[in-house]
C-alpha positions as CSV (number, residue, x, y, z in Angstrom):
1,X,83.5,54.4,192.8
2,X,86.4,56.0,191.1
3,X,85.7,59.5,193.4
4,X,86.0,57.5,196.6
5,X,89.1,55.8,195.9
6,X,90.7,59.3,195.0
7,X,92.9,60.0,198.3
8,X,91.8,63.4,198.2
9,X,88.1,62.9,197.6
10,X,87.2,63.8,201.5
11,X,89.4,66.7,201.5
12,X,87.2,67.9,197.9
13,X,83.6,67.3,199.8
14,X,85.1,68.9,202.8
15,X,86.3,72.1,201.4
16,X,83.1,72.1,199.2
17,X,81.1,72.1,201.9
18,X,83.2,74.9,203.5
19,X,83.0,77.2,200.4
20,X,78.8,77.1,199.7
21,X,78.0,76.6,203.1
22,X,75.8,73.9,202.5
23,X,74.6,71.6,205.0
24,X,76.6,68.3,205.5
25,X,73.3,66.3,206.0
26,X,71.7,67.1,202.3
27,X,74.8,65.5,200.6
28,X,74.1,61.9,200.8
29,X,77.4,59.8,199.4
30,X,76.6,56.4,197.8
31,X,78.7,53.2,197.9
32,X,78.2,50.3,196.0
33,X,78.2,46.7,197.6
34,X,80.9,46.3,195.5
35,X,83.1,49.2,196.6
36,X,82.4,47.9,200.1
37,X,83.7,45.0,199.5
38,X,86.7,45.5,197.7
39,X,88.1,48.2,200.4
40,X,86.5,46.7,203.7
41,X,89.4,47.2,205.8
42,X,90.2,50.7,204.3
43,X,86.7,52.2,204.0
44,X,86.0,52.1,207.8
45,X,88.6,55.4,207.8
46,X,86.4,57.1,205.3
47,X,82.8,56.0,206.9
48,X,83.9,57.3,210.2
49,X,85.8,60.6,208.0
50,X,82.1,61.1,206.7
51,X,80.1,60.5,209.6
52,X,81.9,63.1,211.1
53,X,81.5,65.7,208.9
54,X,77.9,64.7,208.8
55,X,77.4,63.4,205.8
56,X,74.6,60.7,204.9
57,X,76.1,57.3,203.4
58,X,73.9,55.1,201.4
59,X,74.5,51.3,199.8
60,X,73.1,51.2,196.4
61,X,72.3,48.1,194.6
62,X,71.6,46.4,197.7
63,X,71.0,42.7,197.9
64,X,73.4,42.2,194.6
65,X,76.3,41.5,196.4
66,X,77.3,38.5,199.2
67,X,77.4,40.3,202.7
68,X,74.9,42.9,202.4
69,X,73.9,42.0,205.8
70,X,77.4,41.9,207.3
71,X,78.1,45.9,206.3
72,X,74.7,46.4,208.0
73,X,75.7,45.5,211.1
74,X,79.7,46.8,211.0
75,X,79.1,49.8,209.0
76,X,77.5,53.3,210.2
77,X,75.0,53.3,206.8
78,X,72.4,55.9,206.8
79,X,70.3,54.8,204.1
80,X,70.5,51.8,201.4
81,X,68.8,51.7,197.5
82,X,67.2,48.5,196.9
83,X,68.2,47.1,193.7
84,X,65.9,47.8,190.9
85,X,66.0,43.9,189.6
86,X,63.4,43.5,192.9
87,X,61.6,46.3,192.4
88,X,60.4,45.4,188.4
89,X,58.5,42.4,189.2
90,X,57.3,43.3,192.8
91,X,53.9,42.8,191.6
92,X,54.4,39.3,189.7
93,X,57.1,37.9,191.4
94,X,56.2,36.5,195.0
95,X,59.7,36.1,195.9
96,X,60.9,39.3,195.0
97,X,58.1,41.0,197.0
98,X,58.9,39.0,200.3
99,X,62.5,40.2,199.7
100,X,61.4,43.6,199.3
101,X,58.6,43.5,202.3
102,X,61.9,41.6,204.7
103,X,64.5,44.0,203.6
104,X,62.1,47.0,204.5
105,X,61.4,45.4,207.9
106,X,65.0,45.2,208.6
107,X,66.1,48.5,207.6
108,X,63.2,49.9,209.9
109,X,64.5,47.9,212.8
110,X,68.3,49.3,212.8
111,X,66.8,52.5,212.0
112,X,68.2,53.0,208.3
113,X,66.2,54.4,206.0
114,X,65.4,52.9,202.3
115,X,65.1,53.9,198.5
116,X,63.4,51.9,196.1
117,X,65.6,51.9,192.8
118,X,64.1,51.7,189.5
119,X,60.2,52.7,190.2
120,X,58.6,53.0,187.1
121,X,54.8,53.0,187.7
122,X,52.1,54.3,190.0
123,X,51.5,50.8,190.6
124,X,54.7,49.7,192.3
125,X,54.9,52.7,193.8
126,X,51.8,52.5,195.7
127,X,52.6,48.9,197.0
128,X,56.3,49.7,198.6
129,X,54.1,52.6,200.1
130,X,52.2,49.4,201.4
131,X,55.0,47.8,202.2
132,X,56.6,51.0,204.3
133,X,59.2,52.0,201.8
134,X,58.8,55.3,202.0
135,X,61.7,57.0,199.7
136,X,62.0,56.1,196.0
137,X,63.9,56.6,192.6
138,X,63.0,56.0,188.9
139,X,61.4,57.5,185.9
140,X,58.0,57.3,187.5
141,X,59.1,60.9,188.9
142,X,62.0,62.1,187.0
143,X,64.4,61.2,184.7
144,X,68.5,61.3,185.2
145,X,69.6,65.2,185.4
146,X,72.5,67.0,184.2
147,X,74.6,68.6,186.3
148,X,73.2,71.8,184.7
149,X,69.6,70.7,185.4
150,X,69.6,69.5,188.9
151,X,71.2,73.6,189.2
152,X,68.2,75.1,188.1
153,X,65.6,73.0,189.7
154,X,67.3,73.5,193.4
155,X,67.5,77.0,192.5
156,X,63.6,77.0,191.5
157,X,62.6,75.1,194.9
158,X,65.3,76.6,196.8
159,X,65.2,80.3,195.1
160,X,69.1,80.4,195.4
161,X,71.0,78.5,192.8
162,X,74.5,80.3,193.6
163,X,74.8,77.9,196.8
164,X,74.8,74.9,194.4
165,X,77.9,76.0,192.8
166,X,77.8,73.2,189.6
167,X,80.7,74.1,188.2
168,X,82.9,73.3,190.7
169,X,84.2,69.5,189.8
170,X,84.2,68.4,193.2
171,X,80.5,69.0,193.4
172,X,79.7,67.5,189.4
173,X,80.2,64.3,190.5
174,X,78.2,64.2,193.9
175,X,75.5,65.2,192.5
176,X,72.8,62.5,192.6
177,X,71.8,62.3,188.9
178,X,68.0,60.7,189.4
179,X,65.6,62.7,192.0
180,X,65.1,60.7,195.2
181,X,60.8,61.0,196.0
182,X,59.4,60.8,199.3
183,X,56.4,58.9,198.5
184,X,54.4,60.7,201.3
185,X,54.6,64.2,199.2
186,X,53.5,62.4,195.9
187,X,50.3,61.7,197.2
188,X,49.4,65.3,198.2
């Protein structure tokens, strides 16, 4: 929240971009509802500033705030996190399930994609499978990386960890610090 309010923060991803060459659509910037909400006005500047460049732009802790829906519909959002208080009692709470299973359904139908937050066992991981949730985050596959360790595993899937410059400060704190799973590969 801090990074996005910098006025230069744009002109940082930009030029980091620039210098390692990497591909505007793998950096995925993440806004809080609350973020949103503060800077509505202001932040349509910077959504269109990143849509331009490429970049993906997420909501995380969605369904936490008061107009969730409203950013939906004004916003260009690529992807939104639901929040992990739904996800830890999908399979005891009803009501947090329908939320879940109606949030999905929406998201498919305005063609944004969506991250579970917060999945912790096989268990609710295989039901927001059921429910279409294809993308999710939580201990059940990693645990939150240093700046350091996200380095060396992209350079062990990618085979070229100089691209992923992490010492550069404009890239430390983009760097998503829990892995994001597509469910689909898990079950392979």
């Amino acid at each position: 929240e801090r990074q996005f309010a910098h006025p230069d923060f744009l002109d940082m991803v930009f030029e980091t971009l620039t210098r390692t060459r990497l591909d505007p659509s793998l950096l995925r910037l993440e806004l809080t509802e609350s973020v949103m909400q503060a800077n509505a006005r202001g932040i349509w500047e910077s959504l269109a500033r990143m849509k331009a460049m490429g970049l993906q732009v997420q909501i995380d802790d969605f369904g936490t705030g008061f107009s969730s829906l409203h950013f939906l519909r004004q916003m260009p959002i690529d992807k939104i996190k639901i929040d992990r208080t739904f996800i830890e009692k999908i399979g005891t709470e009803a009501q947090d399930l329908e939320i879940i299973r109606a949030t999905v359904v929406l998201a498919h139908n305005l063609g944004i994609d969506i991250v579970a937050e917060g999945v912790e066992t096989e268990a609710q991981r295989a039901l927001l499978l059921e429910l279409s949730c294809l993308y999710g985050q939580g201990y059940l596959f990693d645990r939150p990386l240093t700046p350091g360790e996200v380095s060396r595993k992209l350079s062990e899937r990618c085979g070229n960890g100089e691209v992923f410059a992490m010492e550069d400060r404009a890239v430390k704190f983009m760097l998503p610090r829990i892995r994001v799973v597509d469910f689909r590969e898990e079950e392979r």
